[in-house]
DRENLOFI-369100 format. One record per atom (N, C-alpha, C, O): atom name; x, y, z; residue number from 0. Coordinates in steps of 0.1 Angstrom, whole numbers. Layout:
# DRENLOFI-369100
{atom CA; px X; py Y; pz Z; nr NUM} $
...
//
This chain:
# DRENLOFI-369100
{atom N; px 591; py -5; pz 154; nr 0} $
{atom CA; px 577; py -1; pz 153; nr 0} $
{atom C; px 572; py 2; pz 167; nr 0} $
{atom O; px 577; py -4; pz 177; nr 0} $
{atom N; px 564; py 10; pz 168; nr 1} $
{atom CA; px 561; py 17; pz 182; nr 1} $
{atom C; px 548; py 6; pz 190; nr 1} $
{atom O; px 539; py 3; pz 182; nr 1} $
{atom N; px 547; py 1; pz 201; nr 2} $
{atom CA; px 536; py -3; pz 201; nr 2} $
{atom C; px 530; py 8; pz 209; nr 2} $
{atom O; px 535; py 19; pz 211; nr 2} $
{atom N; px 515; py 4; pz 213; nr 3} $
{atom CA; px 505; py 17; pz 220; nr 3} $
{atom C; px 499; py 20; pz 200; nr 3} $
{atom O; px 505; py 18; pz 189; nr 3} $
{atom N; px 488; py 24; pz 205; nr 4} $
{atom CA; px 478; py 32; pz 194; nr 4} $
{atom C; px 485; py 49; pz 196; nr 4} $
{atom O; px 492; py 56; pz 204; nr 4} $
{atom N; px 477; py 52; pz 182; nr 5} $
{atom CA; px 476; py 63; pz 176; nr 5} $
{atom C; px 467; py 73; pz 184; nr 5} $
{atom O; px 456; py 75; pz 178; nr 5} $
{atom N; px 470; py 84; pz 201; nr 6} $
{atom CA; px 458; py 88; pz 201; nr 6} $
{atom C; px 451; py 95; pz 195; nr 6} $
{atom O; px 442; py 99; pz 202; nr 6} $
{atom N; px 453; py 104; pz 178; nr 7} $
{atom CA; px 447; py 107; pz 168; nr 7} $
{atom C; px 438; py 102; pz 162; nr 7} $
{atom O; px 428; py 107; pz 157; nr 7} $
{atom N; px 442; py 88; pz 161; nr 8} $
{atom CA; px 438; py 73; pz 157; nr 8} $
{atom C; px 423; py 74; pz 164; nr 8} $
{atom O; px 412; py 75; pz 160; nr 8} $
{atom N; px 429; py 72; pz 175; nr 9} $
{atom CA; px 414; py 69; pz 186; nr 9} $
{atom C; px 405; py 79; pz 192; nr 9} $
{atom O; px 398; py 78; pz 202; nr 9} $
{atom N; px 406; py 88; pz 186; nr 10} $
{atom CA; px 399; py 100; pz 190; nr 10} $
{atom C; px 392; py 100; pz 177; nr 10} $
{atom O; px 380; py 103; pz 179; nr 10} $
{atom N; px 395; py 98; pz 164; nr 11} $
{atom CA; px 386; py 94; pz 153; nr 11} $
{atom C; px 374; py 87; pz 153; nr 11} $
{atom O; px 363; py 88; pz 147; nr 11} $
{atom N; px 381; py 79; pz 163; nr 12} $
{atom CA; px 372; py 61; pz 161; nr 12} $
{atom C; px 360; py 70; pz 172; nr 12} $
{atom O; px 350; py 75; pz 167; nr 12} $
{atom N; px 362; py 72; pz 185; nr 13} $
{atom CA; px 355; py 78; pz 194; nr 13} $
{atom C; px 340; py 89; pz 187; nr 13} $
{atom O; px 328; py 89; pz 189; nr 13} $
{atom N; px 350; py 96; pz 179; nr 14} $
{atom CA; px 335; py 104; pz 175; nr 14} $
{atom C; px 330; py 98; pz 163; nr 14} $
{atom O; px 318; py 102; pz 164; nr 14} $
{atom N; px 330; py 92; pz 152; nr 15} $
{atom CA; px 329; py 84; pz 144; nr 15} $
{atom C; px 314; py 72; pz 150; nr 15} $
{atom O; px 305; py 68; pz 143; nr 15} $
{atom N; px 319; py 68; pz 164; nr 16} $
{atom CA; px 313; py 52; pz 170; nr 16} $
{atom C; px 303; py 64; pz 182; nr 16} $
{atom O; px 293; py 58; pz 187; nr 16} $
{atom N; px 304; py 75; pz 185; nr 17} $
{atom CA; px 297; py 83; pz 191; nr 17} $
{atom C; px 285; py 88; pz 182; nr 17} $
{atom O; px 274; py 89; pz 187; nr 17} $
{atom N; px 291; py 90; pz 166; nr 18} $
{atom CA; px 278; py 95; pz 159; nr 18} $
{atom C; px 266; py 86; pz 155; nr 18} $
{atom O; px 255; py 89; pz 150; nr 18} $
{atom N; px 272; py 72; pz 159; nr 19} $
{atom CA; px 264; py 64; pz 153; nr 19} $
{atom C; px 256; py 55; pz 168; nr 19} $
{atom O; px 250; py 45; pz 165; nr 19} $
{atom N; px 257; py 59; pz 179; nr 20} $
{atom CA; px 250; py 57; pz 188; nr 20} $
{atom C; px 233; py 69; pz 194; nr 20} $
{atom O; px 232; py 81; pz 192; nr 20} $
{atom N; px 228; py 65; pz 198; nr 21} $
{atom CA; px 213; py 75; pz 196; nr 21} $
{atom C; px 200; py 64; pz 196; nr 21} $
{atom O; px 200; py 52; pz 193; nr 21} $
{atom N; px 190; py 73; pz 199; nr 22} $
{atom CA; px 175; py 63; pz 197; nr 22} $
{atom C; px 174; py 68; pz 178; nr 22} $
{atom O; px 176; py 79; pz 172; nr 22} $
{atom N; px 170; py 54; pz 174; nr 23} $
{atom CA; px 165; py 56; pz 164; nr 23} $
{atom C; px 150; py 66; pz 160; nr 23} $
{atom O; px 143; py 69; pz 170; nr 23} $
{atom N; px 146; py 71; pz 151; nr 24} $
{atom CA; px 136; py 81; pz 149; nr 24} $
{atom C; px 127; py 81; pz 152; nr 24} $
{atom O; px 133; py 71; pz 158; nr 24} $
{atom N; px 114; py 81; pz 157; nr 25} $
{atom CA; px 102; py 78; pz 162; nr 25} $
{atom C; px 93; py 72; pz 154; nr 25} $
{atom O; px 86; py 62; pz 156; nr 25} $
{atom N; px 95; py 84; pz 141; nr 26} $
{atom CA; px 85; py 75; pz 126; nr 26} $
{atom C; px 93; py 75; pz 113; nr 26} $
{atom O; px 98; py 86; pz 109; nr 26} $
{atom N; px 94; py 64; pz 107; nr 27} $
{atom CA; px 100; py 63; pz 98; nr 27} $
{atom C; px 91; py 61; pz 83; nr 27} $
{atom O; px 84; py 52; pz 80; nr 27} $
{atom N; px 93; py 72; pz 76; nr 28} $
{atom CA; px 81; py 74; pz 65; nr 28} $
{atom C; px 84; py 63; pz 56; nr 28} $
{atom O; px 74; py 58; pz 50; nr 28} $
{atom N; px 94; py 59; pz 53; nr 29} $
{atom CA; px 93; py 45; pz 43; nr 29} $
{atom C; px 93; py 36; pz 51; nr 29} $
{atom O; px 83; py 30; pz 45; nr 29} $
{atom N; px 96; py 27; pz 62; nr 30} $
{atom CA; px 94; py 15; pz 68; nr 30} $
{atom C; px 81; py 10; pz 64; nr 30} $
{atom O; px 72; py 16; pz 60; nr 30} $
{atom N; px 83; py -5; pz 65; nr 31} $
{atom CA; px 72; py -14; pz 60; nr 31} $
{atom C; px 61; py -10; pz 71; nr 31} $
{atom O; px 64; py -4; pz 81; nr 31} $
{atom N; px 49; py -13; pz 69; nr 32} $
{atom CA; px 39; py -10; pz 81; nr 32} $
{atom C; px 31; py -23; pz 75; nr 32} $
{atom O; px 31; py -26; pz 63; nr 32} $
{atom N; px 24; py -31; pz 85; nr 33} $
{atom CA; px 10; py -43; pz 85; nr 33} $
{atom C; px 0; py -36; pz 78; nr 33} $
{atom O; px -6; py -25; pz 80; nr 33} $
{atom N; px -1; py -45; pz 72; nr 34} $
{atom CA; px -19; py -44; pz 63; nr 34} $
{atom C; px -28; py -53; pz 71; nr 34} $
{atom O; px -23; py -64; pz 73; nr 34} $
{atom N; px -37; py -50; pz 74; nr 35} $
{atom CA; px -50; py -61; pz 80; nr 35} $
{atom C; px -62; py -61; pz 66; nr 35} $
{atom O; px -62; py -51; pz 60; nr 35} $
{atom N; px -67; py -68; pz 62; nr 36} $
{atom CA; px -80; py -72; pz 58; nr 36} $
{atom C; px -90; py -72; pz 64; nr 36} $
{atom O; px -92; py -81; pz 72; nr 36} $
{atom N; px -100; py -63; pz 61; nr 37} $
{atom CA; px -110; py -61; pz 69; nr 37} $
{atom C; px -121; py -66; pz 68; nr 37} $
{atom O; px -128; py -69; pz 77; nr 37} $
{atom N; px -126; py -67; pz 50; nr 38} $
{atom CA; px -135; py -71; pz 43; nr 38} $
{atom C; px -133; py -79; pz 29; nr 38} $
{atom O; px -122; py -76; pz 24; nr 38} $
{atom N; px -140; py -87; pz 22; nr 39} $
{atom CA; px -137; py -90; pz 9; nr 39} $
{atom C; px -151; py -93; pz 4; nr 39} $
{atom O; px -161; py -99; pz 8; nr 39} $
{atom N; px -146; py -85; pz -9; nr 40} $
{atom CA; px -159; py -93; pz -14; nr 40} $
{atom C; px -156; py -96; pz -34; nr 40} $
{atom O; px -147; py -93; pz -42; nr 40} $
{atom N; px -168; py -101; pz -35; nr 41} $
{atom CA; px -164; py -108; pz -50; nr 41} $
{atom C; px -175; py -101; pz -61; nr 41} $
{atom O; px -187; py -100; pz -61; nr 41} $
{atom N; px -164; py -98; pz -71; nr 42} $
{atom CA; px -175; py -86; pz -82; nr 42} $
{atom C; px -174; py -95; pz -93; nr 42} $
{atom O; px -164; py -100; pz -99; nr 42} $
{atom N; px -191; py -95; pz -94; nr 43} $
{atom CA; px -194; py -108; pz -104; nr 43} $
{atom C; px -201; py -100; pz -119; nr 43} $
{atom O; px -208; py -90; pz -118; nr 43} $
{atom N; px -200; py -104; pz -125; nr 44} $
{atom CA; px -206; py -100; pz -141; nr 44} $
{atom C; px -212; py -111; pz -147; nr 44} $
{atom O; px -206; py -122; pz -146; nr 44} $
{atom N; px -225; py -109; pz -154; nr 45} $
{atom CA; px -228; py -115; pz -162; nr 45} $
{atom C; px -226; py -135; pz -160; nr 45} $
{atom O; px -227; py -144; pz -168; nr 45} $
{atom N; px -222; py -133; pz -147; nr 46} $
{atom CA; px -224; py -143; pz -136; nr 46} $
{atom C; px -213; py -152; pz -134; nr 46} $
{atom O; px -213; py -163; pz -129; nr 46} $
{atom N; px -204; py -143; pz -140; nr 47} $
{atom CA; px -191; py -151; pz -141; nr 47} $
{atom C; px -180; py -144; pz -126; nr 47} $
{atom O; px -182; py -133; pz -122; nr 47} $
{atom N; px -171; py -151; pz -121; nr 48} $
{atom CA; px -168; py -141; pz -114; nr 48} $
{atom C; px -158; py -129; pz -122; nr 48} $
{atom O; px -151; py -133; pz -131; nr 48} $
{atom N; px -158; py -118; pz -119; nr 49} $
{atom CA; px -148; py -106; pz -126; nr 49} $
{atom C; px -133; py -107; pz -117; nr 49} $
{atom O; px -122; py -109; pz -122; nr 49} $
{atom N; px -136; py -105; pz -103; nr 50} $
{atom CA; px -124; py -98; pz -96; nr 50} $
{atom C; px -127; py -97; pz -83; nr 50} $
{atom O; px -138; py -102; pz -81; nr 50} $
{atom N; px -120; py -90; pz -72; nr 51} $
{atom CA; px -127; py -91; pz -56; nr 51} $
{atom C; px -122; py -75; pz -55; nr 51} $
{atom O; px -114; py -69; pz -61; nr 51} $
{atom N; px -130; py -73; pz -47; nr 52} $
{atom CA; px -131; py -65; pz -40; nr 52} $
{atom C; px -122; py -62; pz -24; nr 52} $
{atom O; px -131; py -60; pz -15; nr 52} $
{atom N; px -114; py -62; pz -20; nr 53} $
{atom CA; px -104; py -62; pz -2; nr 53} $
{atom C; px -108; py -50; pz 4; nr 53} $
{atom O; px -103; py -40; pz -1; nr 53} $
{atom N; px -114; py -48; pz 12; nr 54} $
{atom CA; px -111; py -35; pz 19; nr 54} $
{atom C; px -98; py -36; pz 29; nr 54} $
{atom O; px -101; py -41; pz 40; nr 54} $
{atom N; px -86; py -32; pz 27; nr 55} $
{atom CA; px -73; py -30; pz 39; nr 55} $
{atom C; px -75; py -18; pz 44; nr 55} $
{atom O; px -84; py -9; pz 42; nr 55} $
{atom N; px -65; py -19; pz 53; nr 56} $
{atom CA; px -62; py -8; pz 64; nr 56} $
{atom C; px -47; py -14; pz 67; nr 56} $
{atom O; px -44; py -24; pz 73; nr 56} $
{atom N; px -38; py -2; pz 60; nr 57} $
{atom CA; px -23; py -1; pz 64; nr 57} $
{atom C; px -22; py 7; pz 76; nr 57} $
{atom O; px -26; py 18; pz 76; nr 57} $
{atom N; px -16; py -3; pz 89; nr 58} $
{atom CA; px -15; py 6; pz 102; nr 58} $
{atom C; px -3; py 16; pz 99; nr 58} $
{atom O; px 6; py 16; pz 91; nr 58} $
{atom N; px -6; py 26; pz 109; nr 59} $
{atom CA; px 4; py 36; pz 105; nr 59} $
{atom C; px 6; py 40; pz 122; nr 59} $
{atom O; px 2; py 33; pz 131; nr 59} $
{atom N; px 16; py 55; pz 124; nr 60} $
{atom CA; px 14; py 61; pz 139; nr 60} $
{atom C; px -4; py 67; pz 142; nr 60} $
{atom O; px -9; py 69; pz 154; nr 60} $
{atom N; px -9; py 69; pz 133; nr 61} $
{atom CA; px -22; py 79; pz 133; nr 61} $
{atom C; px -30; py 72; pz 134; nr 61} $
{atom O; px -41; py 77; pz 139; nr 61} $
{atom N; px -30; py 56; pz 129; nr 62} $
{atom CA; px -39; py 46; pz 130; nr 62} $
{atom C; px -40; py 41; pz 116; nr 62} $
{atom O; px -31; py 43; pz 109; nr 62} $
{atom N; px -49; py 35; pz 112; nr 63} $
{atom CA; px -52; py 26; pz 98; nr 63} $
{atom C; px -56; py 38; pz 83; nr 63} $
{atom O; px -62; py 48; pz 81; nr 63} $
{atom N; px -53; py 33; pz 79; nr 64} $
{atom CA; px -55; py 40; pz 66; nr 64} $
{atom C; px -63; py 32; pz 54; nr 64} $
{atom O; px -56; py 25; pz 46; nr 64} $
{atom N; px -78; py 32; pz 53; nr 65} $
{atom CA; px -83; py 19; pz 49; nr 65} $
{atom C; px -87; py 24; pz 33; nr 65} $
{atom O; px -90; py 35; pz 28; nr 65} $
{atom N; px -87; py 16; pz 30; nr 66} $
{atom CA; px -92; py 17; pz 11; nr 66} $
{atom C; px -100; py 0; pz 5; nr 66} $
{atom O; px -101; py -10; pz 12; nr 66} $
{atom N; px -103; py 1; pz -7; nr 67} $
{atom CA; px -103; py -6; pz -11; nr 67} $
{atom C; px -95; py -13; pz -27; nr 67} $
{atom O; px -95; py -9; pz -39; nr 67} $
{atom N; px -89; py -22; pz -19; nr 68} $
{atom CA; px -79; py -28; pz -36; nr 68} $
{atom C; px -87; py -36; pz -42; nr 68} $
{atom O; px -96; py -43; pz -37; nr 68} $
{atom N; px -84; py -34; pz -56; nr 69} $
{atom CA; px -96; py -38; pz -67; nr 69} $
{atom C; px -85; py -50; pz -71; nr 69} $
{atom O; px -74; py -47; pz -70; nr 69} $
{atom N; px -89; py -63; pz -76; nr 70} $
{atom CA; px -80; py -71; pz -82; nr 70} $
{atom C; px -93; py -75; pz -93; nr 70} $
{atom O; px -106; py -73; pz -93; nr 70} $
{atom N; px -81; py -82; pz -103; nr 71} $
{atom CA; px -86; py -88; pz -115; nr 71} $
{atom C; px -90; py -104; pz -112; nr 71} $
{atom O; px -85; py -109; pz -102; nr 71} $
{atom N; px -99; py -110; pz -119; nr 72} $
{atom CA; px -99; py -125; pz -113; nr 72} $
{atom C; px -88; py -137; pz -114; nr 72} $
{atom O; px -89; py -149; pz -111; nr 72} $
{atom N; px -77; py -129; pz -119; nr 73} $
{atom CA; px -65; py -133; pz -114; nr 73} $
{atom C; px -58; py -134; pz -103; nr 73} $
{atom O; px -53; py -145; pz -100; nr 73} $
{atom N; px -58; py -122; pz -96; nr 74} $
{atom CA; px -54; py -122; pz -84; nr 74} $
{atom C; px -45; py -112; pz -89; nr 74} $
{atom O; px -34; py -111; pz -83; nr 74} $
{atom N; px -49; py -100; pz -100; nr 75} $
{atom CA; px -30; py -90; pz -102; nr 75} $
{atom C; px -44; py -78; pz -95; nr 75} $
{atom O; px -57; py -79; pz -96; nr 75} $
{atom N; px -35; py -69; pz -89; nr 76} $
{atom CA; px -40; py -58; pz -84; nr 76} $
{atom C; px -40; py -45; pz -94; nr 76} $
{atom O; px -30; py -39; pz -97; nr 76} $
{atom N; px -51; py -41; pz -99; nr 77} $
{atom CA; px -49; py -35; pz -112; nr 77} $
{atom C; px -56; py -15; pz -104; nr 77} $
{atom O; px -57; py -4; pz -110; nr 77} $
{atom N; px -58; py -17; pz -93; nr 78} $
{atom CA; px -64; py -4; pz -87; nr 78} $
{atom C; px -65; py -4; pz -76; nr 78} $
{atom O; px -60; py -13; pz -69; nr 78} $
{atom N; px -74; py 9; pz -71; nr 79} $
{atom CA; px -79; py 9; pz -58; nr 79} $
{atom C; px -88; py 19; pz -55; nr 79} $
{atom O; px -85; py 28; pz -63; nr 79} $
{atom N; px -99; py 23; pz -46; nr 80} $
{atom CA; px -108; py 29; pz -42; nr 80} $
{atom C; px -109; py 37; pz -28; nr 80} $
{atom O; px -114; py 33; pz -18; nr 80} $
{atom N; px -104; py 49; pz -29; nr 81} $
{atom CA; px -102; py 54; pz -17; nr 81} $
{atom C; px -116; py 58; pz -5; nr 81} $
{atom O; px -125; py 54; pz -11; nr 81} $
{atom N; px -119; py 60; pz 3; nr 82} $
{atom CA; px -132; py 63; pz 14; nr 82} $
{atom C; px -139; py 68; pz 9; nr 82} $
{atom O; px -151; py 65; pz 7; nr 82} $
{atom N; px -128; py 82; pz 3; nr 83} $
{atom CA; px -139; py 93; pz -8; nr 83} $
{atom C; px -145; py 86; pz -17; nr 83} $
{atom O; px -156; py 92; pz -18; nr 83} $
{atom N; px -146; py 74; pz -27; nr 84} $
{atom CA; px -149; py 70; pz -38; nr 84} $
{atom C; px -142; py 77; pz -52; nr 84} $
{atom O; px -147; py 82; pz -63; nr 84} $
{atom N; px -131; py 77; pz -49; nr 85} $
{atom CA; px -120; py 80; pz -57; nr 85} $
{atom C; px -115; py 67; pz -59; nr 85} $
{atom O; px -112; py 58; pz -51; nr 85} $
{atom N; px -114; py 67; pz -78; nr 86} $
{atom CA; px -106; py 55; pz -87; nr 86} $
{atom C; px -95; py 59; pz -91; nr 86} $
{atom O; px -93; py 67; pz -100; nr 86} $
{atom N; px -85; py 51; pz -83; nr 87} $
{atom CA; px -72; py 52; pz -93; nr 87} $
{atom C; px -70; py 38; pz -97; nr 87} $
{atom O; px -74; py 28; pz -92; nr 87} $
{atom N; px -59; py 41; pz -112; nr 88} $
{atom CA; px -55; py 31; pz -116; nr 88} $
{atom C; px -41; py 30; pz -114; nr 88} $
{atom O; px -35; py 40; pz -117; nr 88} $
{atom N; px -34; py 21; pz -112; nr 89} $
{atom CA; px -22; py 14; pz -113; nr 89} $
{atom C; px -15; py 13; pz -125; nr 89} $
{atom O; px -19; py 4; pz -132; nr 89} $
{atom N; px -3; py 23; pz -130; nr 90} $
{atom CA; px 2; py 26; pz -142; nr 90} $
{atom C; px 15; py 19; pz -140; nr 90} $
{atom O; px 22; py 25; pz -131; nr 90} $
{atom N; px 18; py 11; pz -143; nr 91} $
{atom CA; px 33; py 4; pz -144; nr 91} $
{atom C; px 43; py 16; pz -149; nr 91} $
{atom O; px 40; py 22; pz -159; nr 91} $
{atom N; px 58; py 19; pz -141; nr 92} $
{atom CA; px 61; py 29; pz -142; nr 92} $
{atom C; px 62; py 44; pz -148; nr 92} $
{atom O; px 68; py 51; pz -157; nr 92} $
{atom N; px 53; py 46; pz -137; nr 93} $
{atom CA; px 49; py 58; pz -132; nr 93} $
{atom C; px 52; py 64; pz -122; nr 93} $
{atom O; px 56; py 57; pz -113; nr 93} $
{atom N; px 51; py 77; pz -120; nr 94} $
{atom CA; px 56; py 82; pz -106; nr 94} $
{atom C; px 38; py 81; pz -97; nr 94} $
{atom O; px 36; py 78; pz -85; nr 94} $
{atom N; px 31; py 83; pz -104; nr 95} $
{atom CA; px 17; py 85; pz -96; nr 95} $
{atom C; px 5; py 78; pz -100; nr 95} $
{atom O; px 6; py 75; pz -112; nr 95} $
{atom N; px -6; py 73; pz -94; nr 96} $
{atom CA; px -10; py 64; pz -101; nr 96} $
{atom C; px -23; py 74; pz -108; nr 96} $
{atom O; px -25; py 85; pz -104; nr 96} $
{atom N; px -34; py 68; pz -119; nr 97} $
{atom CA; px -42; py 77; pz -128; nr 97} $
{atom C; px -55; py 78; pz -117; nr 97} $
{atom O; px -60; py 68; pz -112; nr 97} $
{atom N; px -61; py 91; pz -115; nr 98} $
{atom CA; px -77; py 84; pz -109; nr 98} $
{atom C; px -85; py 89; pz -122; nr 98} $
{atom O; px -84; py 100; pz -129; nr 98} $
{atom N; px -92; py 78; pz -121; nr 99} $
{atom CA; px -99; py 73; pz -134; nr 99} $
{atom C; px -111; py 77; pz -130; nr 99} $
{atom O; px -120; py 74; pz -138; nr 99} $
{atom N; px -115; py 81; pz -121; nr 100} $
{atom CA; px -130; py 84; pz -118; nr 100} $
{atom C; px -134; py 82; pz -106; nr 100} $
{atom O; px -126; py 79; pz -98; nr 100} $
{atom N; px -149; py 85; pz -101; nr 101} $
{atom CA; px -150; py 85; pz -87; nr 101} $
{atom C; px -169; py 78; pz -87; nr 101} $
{atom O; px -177; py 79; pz -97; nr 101} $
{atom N; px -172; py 72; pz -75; nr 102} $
{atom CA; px -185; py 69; pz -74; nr 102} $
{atom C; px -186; py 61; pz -62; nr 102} $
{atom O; px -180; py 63; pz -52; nr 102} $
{atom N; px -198; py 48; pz -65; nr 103} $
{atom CA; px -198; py 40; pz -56; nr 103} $
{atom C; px -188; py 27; pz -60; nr 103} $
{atom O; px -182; py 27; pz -70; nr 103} $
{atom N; px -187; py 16; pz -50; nr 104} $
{atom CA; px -178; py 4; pz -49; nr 104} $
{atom C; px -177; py -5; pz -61; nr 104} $
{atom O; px -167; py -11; pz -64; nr 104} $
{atom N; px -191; py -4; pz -69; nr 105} $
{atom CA; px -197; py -14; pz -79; nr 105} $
{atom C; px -191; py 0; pz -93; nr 105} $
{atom O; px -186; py -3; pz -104; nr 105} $
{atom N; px -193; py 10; pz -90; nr 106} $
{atom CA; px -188; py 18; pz -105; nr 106} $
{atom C; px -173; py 19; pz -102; nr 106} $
{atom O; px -165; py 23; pz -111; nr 106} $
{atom N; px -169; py 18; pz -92; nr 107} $
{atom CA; px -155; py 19; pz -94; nr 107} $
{atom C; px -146; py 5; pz -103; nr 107} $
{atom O; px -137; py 5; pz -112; nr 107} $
{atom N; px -154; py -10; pz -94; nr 108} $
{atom CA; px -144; py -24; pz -100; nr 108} $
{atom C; px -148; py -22; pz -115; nr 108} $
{atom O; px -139; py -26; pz -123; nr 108} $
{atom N; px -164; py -15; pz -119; nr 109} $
{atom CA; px -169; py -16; pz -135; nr 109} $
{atom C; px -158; py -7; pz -145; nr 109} $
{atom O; px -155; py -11; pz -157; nr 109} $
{atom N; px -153; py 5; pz -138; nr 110} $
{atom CA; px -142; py 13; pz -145; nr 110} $
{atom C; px -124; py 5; pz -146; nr 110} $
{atom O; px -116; py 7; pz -155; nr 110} $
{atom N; px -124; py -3; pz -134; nr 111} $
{atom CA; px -105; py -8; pz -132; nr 111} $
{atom C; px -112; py -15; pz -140; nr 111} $
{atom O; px -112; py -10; pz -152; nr 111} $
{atom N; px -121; py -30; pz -139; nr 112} $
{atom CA; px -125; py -39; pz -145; nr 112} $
{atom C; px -124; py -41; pz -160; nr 112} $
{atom O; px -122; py -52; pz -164; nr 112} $
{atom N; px -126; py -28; pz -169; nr 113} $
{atom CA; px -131; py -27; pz -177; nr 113} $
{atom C; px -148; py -37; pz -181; nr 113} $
{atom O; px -149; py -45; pz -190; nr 113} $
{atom N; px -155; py -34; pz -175; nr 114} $
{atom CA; px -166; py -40; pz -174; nr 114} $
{atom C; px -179; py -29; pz -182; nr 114} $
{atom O; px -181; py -17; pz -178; nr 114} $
{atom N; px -186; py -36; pz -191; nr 115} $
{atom CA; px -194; py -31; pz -202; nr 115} $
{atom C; px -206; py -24; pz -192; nr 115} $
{atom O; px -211; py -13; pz -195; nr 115} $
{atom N; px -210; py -32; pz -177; nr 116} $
{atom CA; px -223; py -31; pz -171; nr 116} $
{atom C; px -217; py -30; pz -152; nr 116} $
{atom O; px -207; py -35; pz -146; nr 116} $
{atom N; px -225; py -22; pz -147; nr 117} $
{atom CA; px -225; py -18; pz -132; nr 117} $
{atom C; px -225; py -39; pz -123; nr 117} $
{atom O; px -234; py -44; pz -118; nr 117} $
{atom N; px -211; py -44; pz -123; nr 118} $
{atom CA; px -215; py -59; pz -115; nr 118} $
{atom C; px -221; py -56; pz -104; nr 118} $
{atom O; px -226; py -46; pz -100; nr 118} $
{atom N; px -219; py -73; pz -98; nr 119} $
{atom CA; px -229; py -76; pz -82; nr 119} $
{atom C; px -217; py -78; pz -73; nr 119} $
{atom O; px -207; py -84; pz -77; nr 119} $
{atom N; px -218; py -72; pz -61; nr 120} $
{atom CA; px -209; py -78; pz -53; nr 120} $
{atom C; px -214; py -82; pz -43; nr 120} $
{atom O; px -223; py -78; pz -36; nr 120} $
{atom N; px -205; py -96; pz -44; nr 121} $
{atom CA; px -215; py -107; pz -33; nr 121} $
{atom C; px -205; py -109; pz -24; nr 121} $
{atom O; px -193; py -110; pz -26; nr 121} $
{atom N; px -210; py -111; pz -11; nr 122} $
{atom CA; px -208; py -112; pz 2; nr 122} $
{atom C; px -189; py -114; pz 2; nr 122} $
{atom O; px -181; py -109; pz -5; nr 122} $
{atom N; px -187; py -123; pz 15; nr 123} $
{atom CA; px -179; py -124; pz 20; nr 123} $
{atom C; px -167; py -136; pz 12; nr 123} $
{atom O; px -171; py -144; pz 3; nr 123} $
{atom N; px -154; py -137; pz 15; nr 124} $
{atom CA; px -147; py -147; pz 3; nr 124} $
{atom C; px -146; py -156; pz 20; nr 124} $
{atom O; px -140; py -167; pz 21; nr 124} $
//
């Protein structure tokens, strides 16, 4: 058996271990990004509580991208409310989610909510 390598062998390895050196991308469109919490508040009916209200902001390269997520008084996230006052809903698979309507803060939790009447949202959690 010969000793010494293959230099066909290692001229493989060389460009192979060459392609995979480099700066990684600048922005990576699927990587995880931080969410901050900015505000919360609590959407009450008929004096019971319904659900809260979060305003986040997912940081991004461009800066924050803020909305409001609608939860149930569970705690499941059933929507969200964009700047515009755009309602979408959260369709368990689906490729996109439904927008269900558009308004103020209080007609949007009343539409995800399913809520008969316009609730109160009260202050801070």
């Amino acid at each position: 058996m010969r000793r010494g390598g293959n230099p066909l062998g290692f001229a493989v390895a060389a460009v192979i271990l060459a392609g995979c050196r480099g700066s990684p991308p600048p922005f990576e469109p699927l990587a995880p990004r931080p969410v901050r919490e900015l505000r919360c508040l609590e959407v009450r009916a008929g004096g019971e509580r319904a659900g809260w209200l979060r305003f986040l902001a997912v940081q991004g390269p461009a800066g924050g991208r803020p909305f409001w997520r609608v939860e149930n008084r569970f705690g499941q996230w059933v929507g969200w409310i964009d700047r515009n006052g755009r309602v979408f809903r959260n369709r368990p698979h689906r490729e996109r989610p439904e927008q269900v309507g558009s308004g103020s803060l209080a007609e949007g939790a009343r539409i995800l909510l399913g809520l008969e009447a316009r609730p109160d949202l009260v202050g801070e959690k």
